[in-house]
Short mmCIF file of the C-alpha atoms (twelve columns), coordinates in Angstrom:
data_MODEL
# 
_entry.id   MODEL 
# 
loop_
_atom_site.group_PDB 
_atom_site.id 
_atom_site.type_symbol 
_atom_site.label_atom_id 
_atom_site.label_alt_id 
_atom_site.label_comp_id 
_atom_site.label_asym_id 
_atom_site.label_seq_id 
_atom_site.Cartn_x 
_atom_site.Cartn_y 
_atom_site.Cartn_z 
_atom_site.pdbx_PDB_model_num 
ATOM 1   C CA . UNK A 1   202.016 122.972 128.180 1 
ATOM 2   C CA . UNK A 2   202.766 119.540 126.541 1 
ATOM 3   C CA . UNK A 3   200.913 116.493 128.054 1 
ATOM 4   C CA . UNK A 4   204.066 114.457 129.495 1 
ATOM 5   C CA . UNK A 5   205.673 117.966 130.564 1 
ATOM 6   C CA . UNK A 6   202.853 118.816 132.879 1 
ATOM 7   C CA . UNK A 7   203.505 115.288 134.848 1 
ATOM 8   C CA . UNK A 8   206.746 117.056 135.558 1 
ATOM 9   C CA . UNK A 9   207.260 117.905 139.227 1 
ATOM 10  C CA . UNK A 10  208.421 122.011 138.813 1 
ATOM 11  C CA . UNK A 11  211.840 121.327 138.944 1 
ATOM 12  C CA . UNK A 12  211.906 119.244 136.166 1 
ATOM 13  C CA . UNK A 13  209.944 121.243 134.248 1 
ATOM 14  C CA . UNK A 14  212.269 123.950 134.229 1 
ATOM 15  C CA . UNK A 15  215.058 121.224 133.336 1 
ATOM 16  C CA . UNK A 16  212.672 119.975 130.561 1 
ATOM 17  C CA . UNK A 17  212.124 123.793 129.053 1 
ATOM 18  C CA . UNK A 18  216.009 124.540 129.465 1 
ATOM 19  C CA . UNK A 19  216.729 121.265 127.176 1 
ATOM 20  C CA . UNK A 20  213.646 121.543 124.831 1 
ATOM 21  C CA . UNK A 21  214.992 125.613 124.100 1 
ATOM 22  C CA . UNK A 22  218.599 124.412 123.679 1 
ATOM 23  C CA . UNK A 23  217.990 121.493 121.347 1 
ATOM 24  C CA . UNK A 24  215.816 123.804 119.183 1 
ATOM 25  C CA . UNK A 25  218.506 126.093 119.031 1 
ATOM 26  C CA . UNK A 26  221.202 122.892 118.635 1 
ATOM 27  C CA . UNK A 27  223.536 124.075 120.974 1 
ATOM 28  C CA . UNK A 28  226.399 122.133 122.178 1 
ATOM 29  C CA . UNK A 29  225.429 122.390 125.950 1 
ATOM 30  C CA . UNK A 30  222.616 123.776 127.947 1 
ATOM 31  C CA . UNK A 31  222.528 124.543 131.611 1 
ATOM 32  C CA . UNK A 32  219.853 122.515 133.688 1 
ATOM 33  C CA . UNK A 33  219.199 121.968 137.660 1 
ATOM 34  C CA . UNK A 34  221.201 119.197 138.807 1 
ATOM 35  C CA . UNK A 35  219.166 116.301 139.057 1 
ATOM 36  C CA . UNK A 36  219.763 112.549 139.276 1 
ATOM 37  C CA . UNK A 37  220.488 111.097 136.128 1 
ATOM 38  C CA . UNK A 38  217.837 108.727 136.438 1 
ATOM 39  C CA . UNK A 39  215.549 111.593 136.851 1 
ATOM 40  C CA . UNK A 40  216.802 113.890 134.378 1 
ATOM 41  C CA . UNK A 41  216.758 110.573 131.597 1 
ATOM 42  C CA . UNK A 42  212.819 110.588 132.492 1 
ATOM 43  C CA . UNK A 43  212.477 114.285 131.445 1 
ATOM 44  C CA . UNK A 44  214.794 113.758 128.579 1 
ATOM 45  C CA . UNK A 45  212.654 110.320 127.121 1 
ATOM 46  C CA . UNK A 46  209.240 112.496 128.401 1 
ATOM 47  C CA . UNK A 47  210.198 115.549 125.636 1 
ATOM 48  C CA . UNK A 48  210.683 113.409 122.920 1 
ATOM 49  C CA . UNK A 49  207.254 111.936 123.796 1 
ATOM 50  C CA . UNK A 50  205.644 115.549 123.458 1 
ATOM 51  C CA . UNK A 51  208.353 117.011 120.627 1 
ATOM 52  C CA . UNK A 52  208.598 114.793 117.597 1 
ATOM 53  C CA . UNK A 53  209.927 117.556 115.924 1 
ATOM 54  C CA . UNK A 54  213.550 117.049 117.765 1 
ATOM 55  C CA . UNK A 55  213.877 114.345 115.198 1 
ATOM 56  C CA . UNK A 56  217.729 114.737 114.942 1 
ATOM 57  C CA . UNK A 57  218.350 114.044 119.216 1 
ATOM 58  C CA . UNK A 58  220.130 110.875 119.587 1 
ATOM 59  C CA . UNK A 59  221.088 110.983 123.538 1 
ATOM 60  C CA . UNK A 60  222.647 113.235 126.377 1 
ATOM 61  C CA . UNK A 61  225.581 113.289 129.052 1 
ATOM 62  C CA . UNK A 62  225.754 114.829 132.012 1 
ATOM 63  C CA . UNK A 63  228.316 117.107 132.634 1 
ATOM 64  C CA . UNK A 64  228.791 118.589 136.496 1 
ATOM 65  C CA . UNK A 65  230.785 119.438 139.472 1 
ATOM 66  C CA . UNK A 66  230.614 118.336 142.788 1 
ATOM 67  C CA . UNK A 67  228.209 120.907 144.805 1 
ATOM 68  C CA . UNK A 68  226.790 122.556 142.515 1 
ATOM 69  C CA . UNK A 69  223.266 123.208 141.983 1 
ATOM 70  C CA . UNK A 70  223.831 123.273 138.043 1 
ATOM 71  C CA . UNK A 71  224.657 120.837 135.471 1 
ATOM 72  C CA . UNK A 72  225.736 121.022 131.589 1 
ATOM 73  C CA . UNK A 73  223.143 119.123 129.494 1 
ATOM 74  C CA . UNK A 74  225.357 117.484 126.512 1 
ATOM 75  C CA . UNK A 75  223.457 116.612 123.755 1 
ATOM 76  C CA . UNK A 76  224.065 113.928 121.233 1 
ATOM 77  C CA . UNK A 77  223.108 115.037 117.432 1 
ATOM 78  C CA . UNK A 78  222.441 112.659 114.968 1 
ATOM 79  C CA . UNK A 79  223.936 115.092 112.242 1 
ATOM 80  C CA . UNK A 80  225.878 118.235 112.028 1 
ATOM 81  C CA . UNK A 81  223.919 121.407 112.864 1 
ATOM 82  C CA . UNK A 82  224.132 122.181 108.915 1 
ATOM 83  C CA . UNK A 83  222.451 119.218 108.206 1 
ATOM 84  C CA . UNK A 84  219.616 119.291 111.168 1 
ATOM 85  C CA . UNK A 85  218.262 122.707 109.987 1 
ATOM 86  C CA . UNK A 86  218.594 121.661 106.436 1 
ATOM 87  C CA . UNK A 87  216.602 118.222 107.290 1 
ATOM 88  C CA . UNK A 88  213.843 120.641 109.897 1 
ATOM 89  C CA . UNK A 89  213.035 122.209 106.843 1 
ATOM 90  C CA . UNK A 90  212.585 119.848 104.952 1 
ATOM 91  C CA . UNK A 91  210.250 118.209 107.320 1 
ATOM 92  C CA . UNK A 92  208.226 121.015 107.773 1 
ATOM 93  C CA . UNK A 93  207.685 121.410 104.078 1 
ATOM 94  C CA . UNK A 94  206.608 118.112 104.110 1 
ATOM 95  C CA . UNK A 95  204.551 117.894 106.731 1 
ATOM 96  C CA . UNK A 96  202.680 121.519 105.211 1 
ATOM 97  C CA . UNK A 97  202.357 120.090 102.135 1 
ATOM 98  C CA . UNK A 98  200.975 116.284 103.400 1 
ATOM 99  C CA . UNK A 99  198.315 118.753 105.966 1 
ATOM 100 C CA . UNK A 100 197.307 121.150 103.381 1 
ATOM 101 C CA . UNK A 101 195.102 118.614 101.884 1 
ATOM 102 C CA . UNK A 102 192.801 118.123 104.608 1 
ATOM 103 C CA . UNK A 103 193.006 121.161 106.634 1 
ATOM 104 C CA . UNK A 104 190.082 122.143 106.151 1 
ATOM 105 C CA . UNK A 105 188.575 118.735 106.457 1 
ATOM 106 C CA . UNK A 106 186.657 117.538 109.470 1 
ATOM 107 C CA . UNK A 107 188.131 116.383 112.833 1 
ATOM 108 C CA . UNK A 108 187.084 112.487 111.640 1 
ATOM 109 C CA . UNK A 109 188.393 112.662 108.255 1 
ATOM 110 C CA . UNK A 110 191.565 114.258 109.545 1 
ATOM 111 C CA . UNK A 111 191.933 111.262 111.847 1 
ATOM 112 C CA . UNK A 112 191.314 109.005 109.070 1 
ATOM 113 C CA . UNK A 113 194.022 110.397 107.076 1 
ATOM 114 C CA . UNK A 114 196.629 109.757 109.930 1 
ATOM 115 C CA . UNK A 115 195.803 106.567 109.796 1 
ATOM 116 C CA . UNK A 116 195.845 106.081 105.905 1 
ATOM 117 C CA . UNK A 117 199.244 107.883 104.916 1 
ATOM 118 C CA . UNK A 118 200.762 105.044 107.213 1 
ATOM 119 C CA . UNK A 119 199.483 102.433 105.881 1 
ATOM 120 C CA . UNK A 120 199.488 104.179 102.257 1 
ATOM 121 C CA . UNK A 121 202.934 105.498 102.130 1 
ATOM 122 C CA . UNK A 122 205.474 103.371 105.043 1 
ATOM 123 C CA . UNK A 123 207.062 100.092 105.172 1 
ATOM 124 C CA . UNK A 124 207.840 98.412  108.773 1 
ATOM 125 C CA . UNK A 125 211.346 97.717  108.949 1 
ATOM 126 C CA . UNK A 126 214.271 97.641  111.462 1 
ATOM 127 C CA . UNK A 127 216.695 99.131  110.349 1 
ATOM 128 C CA . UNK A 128 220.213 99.424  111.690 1 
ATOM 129 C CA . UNK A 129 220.066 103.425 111.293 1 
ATOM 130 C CA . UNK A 130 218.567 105.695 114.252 1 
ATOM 131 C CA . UNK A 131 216.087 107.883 111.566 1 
ATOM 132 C CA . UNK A 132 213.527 104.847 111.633 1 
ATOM 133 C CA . UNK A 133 212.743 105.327 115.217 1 
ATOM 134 C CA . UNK A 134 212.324 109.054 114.250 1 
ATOM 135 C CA . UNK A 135 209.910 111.135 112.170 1 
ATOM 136 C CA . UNK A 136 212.394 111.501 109.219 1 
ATOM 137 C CA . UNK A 137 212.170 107.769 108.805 1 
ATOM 138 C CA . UNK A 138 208.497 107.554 107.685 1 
ATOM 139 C CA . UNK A 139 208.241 111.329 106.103 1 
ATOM 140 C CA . UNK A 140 211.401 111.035 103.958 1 
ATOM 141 C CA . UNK A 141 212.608 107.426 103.504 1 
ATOM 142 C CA . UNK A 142 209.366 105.805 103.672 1 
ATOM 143 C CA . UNK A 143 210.057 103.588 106.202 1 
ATOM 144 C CA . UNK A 144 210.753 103.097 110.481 1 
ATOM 145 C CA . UNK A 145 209.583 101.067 113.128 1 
ATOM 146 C CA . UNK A 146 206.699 101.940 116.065 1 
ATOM 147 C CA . UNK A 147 208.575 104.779 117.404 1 
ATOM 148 C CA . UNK A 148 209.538 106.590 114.275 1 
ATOM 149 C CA . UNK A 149 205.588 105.787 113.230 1 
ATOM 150 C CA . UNK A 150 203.916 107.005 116.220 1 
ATOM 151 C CA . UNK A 151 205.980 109.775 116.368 1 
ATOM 152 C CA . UNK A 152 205.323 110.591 112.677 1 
ATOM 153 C CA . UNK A 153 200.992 110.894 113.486 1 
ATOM 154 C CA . UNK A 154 201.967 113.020 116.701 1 
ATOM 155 C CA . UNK A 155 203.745 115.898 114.518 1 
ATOM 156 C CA . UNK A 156 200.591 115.484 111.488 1 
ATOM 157 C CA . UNK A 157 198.059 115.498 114.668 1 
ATOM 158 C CA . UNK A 158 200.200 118.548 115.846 1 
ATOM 159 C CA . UNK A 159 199.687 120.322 112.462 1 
ATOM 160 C CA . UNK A 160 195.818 119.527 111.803 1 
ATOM 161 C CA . UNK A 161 195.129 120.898 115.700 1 
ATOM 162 C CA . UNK A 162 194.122 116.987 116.930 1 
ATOM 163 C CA . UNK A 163 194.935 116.582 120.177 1 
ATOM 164 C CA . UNK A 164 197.067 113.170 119.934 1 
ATOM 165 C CA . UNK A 165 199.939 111.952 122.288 1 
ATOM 166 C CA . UNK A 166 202.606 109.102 121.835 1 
ATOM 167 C CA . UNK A 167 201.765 106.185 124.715 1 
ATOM 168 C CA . UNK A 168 205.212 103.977 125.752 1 
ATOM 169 C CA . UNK A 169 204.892 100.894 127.091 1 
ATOM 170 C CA . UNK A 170 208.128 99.002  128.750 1 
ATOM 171 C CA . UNK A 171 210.365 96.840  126.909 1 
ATOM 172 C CA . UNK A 172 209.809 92.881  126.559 1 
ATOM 173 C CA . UNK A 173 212.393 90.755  128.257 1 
ATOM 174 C CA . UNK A 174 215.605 90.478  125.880 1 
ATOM 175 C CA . UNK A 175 214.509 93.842  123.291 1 
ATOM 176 C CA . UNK A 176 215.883 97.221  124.180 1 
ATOM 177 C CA . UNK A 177 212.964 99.387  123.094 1 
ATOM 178 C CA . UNK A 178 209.073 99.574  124.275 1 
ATOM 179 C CA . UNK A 179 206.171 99.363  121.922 1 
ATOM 180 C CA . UNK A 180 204.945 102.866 120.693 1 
ATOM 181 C CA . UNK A 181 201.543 103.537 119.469 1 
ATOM 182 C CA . UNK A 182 199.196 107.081 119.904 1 
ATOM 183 C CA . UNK A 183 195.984 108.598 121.538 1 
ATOM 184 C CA . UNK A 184 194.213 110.344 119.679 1 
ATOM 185 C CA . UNK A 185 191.044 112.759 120.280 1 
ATOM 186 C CA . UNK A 186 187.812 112.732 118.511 1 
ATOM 187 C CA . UNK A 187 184.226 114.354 119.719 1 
ATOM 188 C CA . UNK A 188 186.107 114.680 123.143 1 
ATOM 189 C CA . UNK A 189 186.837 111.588 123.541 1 
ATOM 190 C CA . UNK A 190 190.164 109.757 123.693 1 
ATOM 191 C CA . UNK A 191 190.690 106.948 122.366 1 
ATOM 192 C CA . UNK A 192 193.672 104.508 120.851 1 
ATOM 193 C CA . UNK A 193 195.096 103.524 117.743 1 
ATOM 194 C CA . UNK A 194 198.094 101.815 117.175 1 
ATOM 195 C CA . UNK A 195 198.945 102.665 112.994 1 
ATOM 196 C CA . UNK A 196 201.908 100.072 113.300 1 
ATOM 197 C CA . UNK A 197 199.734 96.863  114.006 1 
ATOM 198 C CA . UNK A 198 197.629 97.632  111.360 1 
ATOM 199 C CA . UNK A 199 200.149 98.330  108.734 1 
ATOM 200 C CA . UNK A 200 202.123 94.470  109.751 1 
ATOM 201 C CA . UNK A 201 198.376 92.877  108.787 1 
ATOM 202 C CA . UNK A 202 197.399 94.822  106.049 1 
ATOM 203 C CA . UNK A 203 197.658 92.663  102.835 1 
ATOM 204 C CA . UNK A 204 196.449 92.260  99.338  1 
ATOM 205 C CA . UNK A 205 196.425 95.875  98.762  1 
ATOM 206 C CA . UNK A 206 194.094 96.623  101.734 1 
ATOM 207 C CA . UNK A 207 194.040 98.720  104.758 1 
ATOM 208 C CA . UNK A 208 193.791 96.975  108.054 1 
ATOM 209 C CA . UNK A 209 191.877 98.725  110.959 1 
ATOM 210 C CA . UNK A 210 192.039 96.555  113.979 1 
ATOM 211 C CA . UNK A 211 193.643 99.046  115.984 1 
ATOM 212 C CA . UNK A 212 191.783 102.138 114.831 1 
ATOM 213 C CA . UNK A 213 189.600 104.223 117.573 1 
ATOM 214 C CA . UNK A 214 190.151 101.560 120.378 1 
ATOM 215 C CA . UNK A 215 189.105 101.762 123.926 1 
ATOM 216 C CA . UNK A 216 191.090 100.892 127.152 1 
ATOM 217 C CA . UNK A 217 189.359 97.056  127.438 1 
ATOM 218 C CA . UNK A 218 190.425 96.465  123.940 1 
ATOM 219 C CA . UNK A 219 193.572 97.770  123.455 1 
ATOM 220 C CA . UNK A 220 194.878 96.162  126.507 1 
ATOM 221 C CA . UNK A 221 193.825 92.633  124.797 1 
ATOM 222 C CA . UNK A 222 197.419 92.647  123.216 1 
ATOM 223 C CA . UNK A 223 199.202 95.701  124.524 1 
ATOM 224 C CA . UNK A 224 201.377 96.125  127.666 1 
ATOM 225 C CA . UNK A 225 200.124 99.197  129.960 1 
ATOM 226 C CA . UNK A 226 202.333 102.543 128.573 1 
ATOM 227 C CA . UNK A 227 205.434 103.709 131.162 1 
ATOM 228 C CA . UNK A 228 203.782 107.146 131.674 1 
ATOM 229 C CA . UNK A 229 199.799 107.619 132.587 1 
ATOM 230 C CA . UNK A 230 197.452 108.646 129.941 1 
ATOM 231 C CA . UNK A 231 194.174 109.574 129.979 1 
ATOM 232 C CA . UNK A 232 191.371 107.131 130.139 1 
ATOM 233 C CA . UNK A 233 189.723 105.897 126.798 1 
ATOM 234 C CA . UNK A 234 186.129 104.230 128.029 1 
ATOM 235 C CA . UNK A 235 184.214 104.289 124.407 1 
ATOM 236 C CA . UNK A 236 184.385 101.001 123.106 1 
ATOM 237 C CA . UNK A 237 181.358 101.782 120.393 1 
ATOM 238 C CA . UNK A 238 183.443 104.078 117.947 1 
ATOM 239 C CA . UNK A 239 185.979 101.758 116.219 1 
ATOM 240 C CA . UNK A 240 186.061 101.241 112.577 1 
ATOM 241 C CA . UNK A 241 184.531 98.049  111.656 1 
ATOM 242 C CA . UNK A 242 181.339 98.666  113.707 1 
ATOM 243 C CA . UNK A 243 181.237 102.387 112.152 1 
ATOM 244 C CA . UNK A 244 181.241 100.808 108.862 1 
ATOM 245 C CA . UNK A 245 178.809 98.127  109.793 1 
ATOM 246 C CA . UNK A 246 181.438 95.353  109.121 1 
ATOM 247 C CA . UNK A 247 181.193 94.157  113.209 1 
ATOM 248 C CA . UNK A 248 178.499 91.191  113.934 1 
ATOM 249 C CA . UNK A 249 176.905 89.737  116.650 1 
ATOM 250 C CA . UNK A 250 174.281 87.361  114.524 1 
ATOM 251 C CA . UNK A 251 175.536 84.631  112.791 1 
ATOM 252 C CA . UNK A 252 172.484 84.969  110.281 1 
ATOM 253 C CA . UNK A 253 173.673 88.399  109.368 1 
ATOM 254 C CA . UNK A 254 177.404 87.441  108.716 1 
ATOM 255 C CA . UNK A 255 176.610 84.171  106.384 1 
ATOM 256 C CA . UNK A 256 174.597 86.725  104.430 1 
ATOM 257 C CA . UNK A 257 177.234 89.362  104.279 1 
ATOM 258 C CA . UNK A 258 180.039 86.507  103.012 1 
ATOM 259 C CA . UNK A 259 177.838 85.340  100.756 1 
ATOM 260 C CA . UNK A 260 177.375 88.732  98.977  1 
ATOM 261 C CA . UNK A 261 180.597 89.660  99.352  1 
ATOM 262 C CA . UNK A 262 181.477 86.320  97.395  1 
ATOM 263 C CA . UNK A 263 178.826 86.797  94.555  1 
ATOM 264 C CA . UNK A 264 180.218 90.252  94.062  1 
ATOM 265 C CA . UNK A 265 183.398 88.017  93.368  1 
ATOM 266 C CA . UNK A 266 185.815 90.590  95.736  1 
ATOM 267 C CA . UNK A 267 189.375 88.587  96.992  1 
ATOM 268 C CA . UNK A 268 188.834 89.253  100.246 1 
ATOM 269 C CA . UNK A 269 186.019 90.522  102.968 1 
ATOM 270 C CA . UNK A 270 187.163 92.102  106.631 1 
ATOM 271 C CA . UNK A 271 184.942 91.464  109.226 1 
ATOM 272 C CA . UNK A 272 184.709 91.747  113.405 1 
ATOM 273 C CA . UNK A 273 182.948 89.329  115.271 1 
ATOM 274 C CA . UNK A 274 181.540 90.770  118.274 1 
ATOM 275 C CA . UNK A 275 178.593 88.229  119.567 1 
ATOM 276 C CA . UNK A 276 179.464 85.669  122.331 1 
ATOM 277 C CA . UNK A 277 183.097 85.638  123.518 1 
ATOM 278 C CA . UNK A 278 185.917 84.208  120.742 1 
ATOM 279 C CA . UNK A 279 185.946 80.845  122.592 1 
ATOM 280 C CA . UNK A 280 187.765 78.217  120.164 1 
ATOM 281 C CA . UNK A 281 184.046 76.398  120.087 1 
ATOM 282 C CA . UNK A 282 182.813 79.678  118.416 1 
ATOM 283 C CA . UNK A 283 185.127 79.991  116.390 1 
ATOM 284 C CA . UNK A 284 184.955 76.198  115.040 1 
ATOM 285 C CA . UNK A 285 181.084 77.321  114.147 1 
ATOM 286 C CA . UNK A 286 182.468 80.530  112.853 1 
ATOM 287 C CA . UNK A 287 184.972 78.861  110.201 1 
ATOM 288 C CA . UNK A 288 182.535 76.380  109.398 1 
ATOM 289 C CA . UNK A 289 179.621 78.923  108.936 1 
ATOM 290 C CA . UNK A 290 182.493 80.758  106.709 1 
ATOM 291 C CA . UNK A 291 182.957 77.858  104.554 1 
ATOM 292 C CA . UNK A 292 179.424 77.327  103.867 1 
ATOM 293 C CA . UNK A 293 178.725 80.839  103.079 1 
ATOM 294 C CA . UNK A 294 181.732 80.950  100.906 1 
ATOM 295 C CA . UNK A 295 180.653 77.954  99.104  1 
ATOM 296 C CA . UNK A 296 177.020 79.220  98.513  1 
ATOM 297 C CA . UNK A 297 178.732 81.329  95.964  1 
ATOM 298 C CA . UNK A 298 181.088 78.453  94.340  1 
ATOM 299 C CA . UNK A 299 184.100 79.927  96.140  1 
ATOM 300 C CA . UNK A 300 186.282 78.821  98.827  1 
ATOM 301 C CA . UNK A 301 187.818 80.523  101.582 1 
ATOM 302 C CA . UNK A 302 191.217 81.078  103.572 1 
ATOM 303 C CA . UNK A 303 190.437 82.063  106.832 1 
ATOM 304 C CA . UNK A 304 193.110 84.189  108.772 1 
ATOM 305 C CA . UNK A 305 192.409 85.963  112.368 1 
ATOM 306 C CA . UNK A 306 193.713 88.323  114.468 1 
ATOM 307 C CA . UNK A 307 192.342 86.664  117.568 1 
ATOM 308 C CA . UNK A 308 192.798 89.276  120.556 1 
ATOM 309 C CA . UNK A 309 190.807 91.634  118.306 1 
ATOM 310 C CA . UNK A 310 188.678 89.236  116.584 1 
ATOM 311 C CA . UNK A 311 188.691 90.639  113.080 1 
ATOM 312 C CA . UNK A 312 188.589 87.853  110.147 1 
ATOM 313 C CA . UNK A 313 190.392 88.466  106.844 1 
ATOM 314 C CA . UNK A 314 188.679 85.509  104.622 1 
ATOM 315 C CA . UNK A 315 190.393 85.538  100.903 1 
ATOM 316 C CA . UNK A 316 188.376 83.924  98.453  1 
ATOM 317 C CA . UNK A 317 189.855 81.584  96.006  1 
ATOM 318 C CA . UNK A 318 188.286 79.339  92.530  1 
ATOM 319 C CA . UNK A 319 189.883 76.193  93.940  1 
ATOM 320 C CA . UNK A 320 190.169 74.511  96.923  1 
ATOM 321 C CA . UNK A 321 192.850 76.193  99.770  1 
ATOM 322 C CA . UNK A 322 194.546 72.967  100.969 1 
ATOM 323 C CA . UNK A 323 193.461 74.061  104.626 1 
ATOM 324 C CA . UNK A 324 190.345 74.251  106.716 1 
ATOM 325 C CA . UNK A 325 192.352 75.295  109.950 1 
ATOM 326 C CA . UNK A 326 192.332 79.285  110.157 1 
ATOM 327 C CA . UNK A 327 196.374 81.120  110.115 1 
ATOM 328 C CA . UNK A 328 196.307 82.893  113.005 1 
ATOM 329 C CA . UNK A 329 198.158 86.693  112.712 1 
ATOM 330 C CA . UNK A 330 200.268 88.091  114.629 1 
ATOM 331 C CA . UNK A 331 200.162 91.798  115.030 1 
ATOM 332 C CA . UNK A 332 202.878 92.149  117.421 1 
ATOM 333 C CA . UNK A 333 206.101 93.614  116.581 1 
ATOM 334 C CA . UNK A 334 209.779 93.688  118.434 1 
ATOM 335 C CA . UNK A 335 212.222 96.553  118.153 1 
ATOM 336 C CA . UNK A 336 215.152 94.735  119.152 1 
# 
């Protein structure tokens, strides 16, 4: 049973399977129990949580009469029948052919390459069409928004066997859609990772992993709690940067790593800071223990920071950066 389904009370559940075999089927109406609209828009947003795969649903109606313990389920297509099964296939062919790769890869390198064909292969952008909040967005055009991105890893999780969900979070005042991001499992643990933040900060040709294999206290730095429980993520000693020994706690140890990282005359070094607490006095010592470091090796340094995570992108430069001050990023996207 999917993971949002089983939070169904029974009732819904059987409304949920009723939908989930009609839409597969694209029929023109399907027969449910006559709930509340409110309730029956829950199960409705729930299986497109758990089915990425019904790419081509756009919304429902309610059709009913008065008494009866029945109602029609109308849905709302996005294309013609013709064109869904024509566009299912071609998703699926992708989707085999993107898998096949790693399949027989381990359970971390699978999860690495969710991560990478979003930040490899799609482009953030809002556009006016409904295929960028869905998985034919990212898979065929290249391109969507948090919904259509999460929703893309959920059906490659799906098809490597990793046990990943799509988490929900309500909308901000003023924007009609929540923020979308996945849980994903690794070495039975859950944890986060949110492939749309880290695709808005990655620049100069490299990956960003800020929001890779994240636990519950640091997700929540920057993200609103999702709509619908999920389970717990507790390990906070699995994310990226510390797994690739890029996280700090002594000062000593960074100024040596930016100074190497200068001498080997690379454009830019990714780190985490994870000694005292990101208080704007430590990070005056940080940016001034950057500079120095940077200048050991005749360069100089822009300093930007994504501060709720604290990871440092310094790009080093032959000539002076007209600024001391660091820029601070901003993750955060609105699907408005």
């Amino acid at each position: 049973m999917a993971y949002y389904e089983q939070q169904c009370c029974r009732e819904k559940q059987e409304a949920y399977r009723a939908i989930l075999r009609g839409v597969t089927a694209v029929e023109n109406s399907i027969r449910v129990p006559l709930l509340p609209i409110k309730d029956l828009g829950e199960v409705y947003t729930r299986l497109r949580l758990d089915h990425p795969e019904v790419f081509y649903l756009t919304g429902f109606h309610l059709r009913c009469m008065p008494g009866a313990e029945n109602g029609e389920f109308v849905p709302e297509y996005l294309f013609s029948k013709e064109k869904i099964l024509s566009h299912r296939q071609a998703i699926q062919a992708r989707v085999e052919r993107l898998t096949r790769e790693v399949s027989g890869k381990s359970e971390a390198e699978k999860i690495l390459f969710l991560h990478r064909f979003i930040t490899d292969n799609v482009r953030y952008d809002k556009l006016k069409k409904p295929y960028s909040h869905e998985v034919i967005g990212p898979l065929t055009q290249g391109v969507g928004v948090c919904e259509g991105i999460a929703k893309t890893v959920k059906l490659l999780s799906d098809a490597l066997h990793i046990e990943c969900l799509v988490a929900l979070s309500a909308p901000e005042e003023g924007t009609r859609y929540g923020h979308a991001w996945n849980l994903l499992k690794r070495g039975g643990n859950w944890y986060h990772m949110d492939a749309t933040f880290d695709l808005s900060l990655s620049r100069c040709g490299e990956a960003r992993w800020d929001y890779f294999l994240l636990s519950d206290a640091q997700i929540y730095r920057d993200h609103k709690s999702p709509v619908y429980p999920v389970p717990a993520c507790s390990d906070s000693g699995s994310f990226f940067y510390k797994e690739q020994k890029l996280s700090f706690t002594k000062q000593e140890d960074l100024a040596k790593r930016i100074t190497q990282a200068a001498k080997k005359k690379k454009p830019h070094f990714i780190f985490h800071w994870r000694g005292s607490f990101l208080t704007r006095e430590m990070l005056s010592e940080l940016v001034q223990l950057i500079s120095v470091s940077a200048a050991a090796s005749g360069k100089y340094v822009q300093v930007m920071l994504n501060w709720p995570q604290a990871v440092f992108f310094l790009l080093f430069s032959d000539t002076p950066t007209g600024t001391e001050e660091p820029t601070m990023e901003n993750a955060e996207e609105q699907d408005v």
